[in-house]
RODO-2510 file (C-alpha; in nm, 4 decimals, decimal comma):
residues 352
     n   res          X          Y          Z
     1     x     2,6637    -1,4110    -0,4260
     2     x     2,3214    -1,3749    -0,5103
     3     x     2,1793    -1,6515    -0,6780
     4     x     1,9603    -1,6385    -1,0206
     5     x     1,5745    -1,8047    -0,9908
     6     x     1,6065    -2,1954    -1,1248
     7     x     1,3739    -2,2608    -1,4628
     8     x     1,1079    -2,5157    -1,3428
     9     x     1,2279    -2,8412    -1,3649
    10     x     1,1086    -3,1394    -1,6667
    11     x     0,9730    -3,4020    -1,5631
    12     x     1,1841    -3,7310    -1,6228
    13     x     0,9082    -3,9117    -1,8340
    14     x     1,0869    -4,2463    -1,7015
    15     x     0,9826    -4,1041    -1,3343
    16     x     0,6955    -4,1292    -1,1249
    17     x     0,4360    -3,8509    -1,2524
    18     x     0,4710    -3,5399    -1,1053
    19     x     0,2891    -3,3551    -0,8376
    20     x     0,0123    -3,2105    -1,0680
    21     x    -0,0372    -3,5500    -1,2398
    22     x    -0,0615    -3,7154    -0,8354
    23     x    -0,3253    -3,4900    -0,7585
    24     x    -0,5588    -3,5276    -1,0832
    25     x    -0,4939    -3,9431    -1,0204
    26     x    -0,5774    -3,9483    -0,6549
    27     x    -0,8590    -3,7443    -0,6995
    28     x    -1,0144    -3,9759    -0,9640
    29     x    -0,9092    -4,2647    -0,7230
    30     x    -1,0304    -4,1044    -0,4338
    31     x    -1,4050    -4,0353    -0,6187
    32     x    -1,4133    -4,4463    -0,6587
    33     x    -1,3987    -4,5201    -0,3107
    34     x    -1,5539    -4,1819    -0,1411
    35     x    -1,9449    -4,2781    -0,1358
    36     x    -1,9772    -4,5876     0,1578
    37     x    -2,3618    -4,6929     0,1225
    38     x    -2,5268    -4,4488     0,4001
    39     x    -2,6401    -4,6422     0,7302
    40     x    -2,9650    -4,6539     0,8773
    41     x    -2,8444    -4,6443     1,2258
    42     x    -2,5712    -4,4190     1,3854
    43     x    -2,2245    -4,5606     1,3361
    44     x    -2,0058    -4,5727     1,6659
    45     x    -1,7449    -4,3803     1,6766
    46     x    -1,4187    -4,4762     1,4973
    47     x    -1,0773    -4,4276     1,6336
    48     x    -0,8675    -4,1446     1,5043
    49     x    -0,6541    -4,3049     1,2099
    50     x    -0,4326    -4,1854     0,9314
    51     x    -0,5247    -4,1578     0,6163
    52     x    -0,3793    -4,3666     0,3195
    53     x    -0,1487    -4,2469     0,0719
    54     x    -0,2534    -4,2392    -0,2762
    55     x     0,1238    -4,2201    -0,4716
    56     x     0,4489    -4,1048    -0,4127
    57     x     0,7909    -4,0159    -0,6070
    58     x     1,1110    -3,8363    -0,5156
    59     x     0,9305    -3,5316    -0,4740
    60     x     0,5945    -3,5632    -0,3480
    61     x     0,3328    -3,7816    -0,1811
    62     x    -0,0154    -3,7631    -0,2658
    63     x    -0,2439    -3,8496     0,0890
    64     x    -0,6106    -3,8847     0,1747
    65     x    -0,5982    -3,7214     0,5160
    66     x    -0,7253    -3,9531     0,7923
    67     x    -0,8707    -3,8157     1,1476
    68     x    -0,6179    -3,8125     1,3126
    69     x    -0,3662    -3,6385     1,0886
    70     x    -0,2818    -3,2414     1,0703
    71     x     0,0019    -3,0735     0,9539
    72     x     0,2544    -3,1536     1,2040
    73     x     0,1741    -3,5411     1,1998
    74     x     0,1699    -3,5200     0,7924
    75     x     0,5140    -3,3799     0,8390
    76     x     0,6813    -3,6044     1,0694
    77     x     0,5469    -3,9308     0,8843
    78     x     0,6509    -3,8071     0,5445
    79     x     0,9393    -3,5408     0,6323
    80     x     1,0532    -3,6569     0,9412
    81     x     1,0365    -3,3140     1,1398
    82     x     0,6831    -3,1817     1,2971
    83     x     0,8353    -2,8116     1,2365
    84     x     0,7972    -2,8937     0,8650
    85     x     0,4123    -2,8523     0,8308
    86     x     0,4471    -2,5091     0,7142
    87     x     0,5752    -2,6775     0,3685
    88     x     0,2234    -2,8669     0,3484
    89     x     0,0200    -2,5755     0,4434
    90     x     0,2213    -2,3327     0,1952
    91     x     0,2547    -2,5593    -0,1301
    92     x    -0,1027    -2,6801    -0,0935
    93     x    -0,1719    -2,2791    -0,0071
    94     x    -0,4416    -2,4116     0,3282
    95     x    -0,4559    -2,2654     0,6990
    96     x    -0,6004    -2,6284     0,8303
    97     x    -0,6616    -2,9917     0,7577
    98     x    -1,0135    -3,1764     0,7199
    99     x    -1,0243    -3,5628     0,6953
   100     x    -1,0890    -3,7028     0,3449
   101     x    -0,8933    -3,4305     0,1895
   102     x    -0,6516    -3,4840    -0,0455
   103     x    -0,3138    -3,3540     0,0297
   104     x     0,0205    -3,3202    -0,1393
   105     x     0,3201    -3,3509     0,0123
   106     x     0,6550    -3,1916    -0,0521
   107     x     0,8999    -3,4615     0,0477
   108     x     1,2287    -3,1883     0,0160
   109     x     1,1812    -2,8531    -0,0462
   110     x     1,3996    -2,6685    -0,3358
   111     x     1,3962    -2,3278    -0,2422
   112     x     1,5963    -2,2817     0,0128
   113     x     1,6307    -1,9040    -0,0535
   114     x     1,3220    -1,7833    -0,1092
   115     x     1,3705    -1,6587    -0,4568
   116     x     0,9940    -1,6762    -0,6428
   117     x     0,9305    -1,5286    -1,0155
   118     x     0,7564    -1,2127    -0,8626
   119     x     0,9189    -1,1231    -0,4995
   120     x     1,1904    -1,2291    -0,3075
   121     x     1,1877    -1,3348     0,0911
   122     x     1,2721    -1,0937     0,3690
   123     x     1,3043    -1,1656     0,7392
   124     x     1,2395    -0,8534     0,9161
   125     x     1,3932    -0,8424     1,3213
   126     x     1,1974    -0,6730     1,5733
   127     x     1,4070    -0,4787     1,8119
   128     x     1,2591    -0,3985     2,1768
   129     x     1,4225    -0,2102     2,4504
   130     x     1,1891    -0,1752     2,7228
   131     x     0,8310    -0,2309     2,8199
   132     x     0,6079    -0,0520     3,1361
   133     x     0,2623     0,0473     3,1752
   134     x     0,3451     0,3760     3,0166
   135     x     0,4884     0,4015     2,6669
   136     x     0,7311     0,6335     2,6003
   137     x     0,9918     0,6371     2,2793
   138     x     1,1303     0,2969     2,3805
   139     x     0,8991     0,1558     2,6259
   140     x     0,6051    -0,0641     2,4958
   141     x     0,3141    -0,1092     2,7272
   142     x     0,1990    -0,4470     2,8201
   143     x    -0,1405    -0,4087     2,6210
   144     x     0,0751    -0,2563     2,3314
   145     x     0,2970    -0,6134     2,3018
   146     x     0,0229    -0,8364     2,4031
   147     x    -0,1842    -0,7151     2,0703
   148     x     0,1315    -0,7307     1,8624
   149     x     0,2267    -1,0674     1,9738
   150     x    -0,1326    -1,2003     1,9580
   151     x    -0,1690    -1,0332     1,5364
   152     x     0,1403    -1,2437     1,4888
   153     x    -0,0243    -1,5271     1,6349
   154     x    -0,3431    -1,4955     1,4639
   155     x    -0,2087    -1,4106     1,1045
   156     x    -0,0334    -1,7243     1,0451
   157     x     0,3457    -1,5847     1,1025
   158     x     0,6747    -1,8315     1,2449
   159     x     0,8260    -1,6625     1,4943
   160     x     1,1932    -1,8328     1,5019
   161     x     1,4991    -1,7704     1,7258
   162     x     1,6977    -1,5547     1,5637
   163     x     1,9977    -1,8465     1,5405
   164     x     1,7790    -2,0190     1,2069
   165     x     1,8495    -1,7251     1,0498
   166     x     2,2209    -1,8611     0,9266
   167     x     2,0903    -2,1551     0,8066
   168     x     1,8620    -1,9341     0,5860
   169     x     2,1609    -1,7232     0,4736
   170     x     2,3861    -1,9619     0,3957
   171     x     2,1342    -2,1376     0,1754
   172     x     2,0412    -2,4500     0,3560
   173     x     1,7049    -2,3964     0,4953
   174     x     1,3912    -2,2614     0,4183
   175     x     1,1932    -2,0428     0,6259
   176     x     0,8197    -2,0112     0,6324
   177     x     0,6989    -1,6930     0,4399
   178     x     0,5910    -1,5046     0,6993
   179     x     0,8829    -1,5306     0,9363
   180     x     0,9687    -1,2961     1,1722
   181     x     1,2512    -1,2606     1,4648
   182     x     1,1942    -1,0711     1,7927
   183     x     1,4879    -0,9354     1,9778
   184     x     1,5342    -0,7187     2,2880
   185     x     1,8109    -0,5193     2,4131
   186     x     1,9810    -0,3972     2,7166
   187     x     1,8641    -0,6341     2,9755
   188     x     1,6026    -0,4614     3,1425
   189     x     1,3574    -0,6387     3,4454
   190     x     1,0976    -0,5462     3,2236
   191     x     1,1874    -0,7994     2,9693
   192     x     1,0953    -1,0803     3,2693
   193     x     0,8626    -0,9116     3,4193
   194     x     0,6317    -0,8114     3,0799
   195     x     0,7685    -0,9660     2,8033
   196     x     0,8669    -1,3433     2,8961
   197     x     0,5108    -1,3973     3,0457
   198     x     0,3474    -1,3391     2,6512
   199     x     0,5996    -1,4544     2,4665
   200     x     0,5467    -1,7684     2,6619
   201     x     0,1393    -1,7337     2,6360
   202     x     0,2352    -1,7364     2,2479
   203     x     0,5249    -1,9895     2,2486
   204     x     0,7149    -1,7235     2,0996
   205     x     1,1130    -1,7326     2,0710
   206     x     1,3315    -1,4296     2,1500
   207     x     1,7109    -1,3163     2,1691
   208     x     1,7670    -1,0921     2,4774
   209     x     2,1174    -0,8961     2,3883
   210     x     2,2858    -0,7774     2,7411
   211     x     2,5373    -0,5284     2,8367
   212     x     2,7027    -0,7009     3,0311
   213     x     2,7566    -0,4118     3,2676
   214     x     2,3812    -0,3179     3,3295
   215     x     2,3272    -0,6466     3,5353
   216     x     2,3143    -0,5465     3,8969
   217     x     2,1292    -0,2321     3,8465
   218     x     1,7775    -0,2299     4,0274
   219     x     1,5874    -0,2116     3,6871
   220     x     1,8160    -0,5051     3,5124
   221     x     1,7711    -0,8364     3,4797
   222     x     1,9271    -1,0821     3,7388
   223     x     2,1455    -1,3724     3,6236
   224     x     1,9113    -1,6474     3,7888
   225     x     1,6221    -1,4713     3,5905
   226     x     1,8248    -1,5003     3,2812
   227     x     1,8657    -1,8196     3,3956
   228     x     1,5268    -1,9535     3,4187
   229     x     1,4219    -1,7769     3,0825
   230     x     1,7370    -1,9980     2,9276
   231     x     1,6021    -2,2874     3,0461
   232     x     1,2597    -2,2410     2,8944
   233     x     1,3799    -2,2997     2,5860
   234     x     1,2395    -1,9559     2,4501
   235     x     1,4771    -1,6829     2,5647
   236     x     1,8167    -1,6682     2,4023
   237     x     2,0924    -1,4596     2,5624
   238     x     2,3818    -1,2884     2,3801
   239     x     2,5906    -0,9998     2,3876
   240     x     2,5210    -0,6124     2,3500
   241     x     2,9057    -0,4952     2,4394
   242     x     2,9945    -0,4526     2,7739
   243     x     2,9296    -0,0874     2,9219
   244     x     2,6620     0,0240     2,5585
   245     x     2,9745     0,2365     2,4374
   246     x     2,9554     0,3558     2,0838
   247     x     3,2091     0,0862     1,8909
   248     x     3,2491     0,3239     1,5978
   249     x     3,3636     0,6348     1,8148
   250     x     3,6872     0,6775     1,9136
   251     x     3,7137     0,8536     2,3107
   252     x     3,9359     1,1870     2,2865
   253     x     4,2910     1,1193     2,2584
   254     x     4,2121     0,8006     2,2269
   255     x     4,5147     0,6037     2,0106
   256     x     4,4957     0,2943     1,7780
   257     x     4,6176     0,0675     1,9645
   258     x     4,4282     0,1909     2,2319
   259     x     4,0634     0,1723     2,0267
   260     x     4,1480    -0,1881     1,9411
   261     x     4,2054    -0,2924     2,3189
   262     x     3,8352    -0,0994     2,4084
   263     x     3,6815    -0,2994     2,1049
   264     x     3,8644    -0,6199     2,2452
   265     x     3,7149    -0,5976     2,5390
   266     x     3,3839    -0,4823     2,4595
   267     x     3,3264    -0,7910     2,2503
   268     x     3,5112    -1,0146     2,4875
   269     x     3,3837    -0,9164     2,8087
   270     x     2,9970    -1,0212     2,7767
   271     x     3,0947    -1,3336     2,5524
   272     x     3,2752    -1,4639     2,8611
   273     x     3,0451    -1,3447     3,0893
   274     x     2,7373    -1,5290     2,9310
   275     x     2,9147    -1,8141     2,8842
   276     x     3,0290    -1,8671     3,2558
   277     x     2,6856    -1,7620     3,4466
   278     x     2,4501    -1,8894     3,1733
   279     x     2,6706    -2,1790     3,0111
   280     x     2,5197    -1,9717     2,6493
   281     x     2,7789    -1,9921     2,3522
   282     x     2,7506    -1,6468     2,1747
   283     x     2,6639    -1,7082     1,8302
   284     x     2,4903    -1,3274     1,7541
   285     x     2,6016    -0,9856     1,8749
   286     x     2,4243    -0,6318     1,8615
   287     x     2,5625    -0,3252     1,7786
   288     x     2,5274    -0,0076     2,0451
   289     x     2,3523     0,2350     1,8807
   290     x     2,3370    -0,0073     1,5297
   291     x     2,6556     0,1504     1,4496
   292     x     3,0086    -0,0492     1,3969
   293     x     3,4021    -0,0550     1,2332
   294     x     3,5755    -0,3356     1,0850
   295     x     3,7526    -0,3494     1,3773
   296     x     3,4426    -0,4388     1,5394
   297     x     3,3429    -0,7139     1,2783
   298     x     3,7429    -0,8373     1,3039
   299     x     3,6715    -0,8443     1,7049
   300     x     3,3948    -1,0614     1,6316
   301     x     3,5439    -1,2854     1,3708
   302     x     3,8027    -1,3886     1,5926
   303     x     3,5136    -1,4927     1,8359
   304     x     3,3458    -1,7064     1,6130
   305     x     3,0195    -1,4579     1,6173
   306     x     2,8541    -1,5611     1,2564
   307     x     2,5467    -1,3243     1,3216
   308     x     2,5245    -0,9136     1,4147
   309     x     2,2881    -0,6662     1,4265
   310     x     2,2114    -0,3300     1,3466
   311     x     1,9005    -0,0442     1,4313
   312     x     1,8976    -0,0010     1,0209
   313     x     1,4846    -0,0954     0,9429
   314     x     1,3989    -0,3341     0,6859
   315     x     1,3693    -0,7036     0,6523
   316     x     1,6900    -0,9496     0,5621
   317     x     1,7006    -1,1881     0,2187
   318     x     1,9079    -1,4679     0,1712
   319     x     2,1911    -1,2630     0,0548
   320     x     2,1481    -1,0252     0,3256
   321     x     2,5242    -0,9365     0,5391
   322     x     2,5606    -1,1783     0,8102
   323     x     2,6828    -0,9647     1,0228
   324     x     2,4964    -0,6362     0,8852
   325     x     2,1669    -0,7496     0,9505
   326     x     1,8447    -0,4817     0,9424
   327     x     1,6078    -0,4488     1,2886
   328     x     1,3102    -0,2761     1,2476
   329     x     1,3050    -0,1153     1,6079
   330     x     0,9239    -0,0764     1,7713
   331     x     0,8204     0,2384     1,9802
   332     x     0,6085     0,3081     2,2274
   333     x     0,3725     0,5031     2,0407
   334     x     0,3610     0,2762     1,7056
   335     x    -0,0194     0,2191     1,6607
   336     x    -0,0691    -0,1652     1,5434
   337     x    -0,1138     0,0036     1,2095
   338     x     0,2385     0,1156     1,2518
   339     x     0,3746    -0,2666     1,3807
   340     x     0,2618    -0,4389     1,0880
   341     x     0,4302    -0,1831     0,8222
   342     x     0,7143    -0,3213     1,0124
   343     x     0,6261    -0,6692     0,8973
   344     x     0,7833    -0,6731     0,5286
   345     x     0,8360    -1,0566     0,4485
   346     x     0,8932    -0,9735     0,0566
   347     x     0,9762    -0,7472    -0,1427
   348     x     0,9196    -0,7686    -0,5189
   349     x     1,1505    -0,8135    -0,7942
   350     x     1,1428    -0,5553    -1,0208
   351     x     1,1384    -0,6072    -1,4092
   352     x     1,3768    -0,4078    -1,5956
***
């Protein structure tokens, strides 16, 4: 159920002042104390040190930034998690940190859903299939997904694994704005050989969706390559069906009963497959050919999949399907032009 934007919140006059009123006080403090008397000689160097913090209430803490302090620091002192810098960096609307600058600090943050007063938050998925030193429809060259992974890079977007997206969904955590997901299907070599090698230059997350009955072909991936990709950290591995049969399309003659055993094991098949040579619960699952059948998505439910995708383009908001989800799919002949169109991270709320 989609939820309606929240009126700003009153200030409880009983309460510590609120952000705005932190800011205007610790700059005014911070003016007393700013000018040392200059020194005639050079000063040694100091050692890196945080800076102090000016006020604080429920909401927010007000901080002179010290030399040693960025946005990851800021956020584990105050926030308790490093991967919550973005929250500085956004509310305070800065790429970096100097010392002596004065810094607010969201201590929770209370839009979990990215709902603003103008737009809305989208997560768009990047689907890959292949990549070679040719392009073709759905082979990238290497050049092609170095550039796009180094504009991501350089342009201030989160690259997440695609498993934070439920958290998002279900209301409970907030992304970054410019969040994006990068997936790859099939299984090819091509993913290890190409891909893995940038998207570990970048520190980049991925899901990797198999059929399971591409490995042992001489252009798949290898389970001990899967393996070691796993074990980075960075490469997630979940099912794409077993043999890449269309789950919507019935074979000729094919009966009821007989459909619902083919879905069974098409869902089945790679789940237990992954899990035994990779020890990888399957928590997402992509369609073949985007397309699906409730008795698909009932396959799935009764495997405790919360997350599917399809090839349908666009980006996903909080009240986006979970098991419906939009991938923008990338070609071999997009320009960069054409990979950043694919990039839509909001999409604004019309007035009526």
């Amino acid at each position: 159920m989609m939820r309606s934007p929240m009126p700003r919140r009153r200030s409880n006059p009983r309460r510590f002042p609120a952000a705005s009123c932190l800011v205007v006080a610790a700059v005014l403090a911070q003016g007393c104390v700013e000018a040392p008397p200059r020194q005639a000689a050079p000063v040694p160097a100091i050692a890196r040190e945080a800076g102090p913090q000016l006020g604080r209430d429920d909401d927010f803490a007000v901080v002179v930034t010290g030399s040693a302090d960025d946005f990851a620091s800021l956020a584990e002192r105050y926030v308790g998690d490093r991967g919550k810098g973005w929250w500085i960096a956004e509310f305070n609307g800065i790429d970096a940190i100097r010392p002596g600058q004065t810094v607010v600090i969201p201590l929770r943050h209370t839009n979990r859903v990215g709902v603003h007063w103008t737009a809305f938050q989208t997560i768009p998925i990047l689907c890959y299939h292949r990549f070679g030193s040719r392009s073709s429809q759905l082979t990238v060259t290497a050049a092609a997904f170095e550039a796009q992974m180094e504009y991501l890079a350089r342009n201030g977007y989160h690259v997440i694994p695609l498993a934070r997206l439920a958290g998002f969904l279900d209301g409970k955590e907030a992304l970054p704005r410019k969040t994006v997901v990068v997936t790859i299907d099939d299984g090819y070599r091509s993913t290890y050989d190409i891909a893995y090698p940038i998207l570990k230059k970048y520190g980049f997350p991925a899901t990797v969706f198999l059929y399971s009955d591409f490995v042992g072909a001489s252009d798949a991936l290898t389970w001990p390559q899967m393996k070691e990709m796993a074990d980075s950290g960075l490469i997630d591995i979940q099912p794409h069906s077993k043999t890449h049969a269309n789950l919507a399309l019935k074979v000729p003659e094919e009966t009821d009963a007989r459909y619902r055993e083919r879905v069974r094991r098409e869902v089945d098949a790679p789940i237990g497959v992954i899990q035994e040579r990779l020890g990888i619960r399957s928590t997402a699952y992509a369609f073949p050919y985007g397309d699906v059948t409730d008795t698909v998505l009932d396959q799935l439910k009764r495997q405790g999949v919360r997350l599917a995708v399809t090839v349908t383009p666009g980006g996903n908001a909080f009240f986006a399907p979970p098991q419906m989800l939009r991938r923008s799919m990338v070609f071999g002949n997009d320009s960069l032009d054409a990979f950043k169109a694919k990039l839509v991270t909001s999409m604004p709320v019309t007035p009526r």
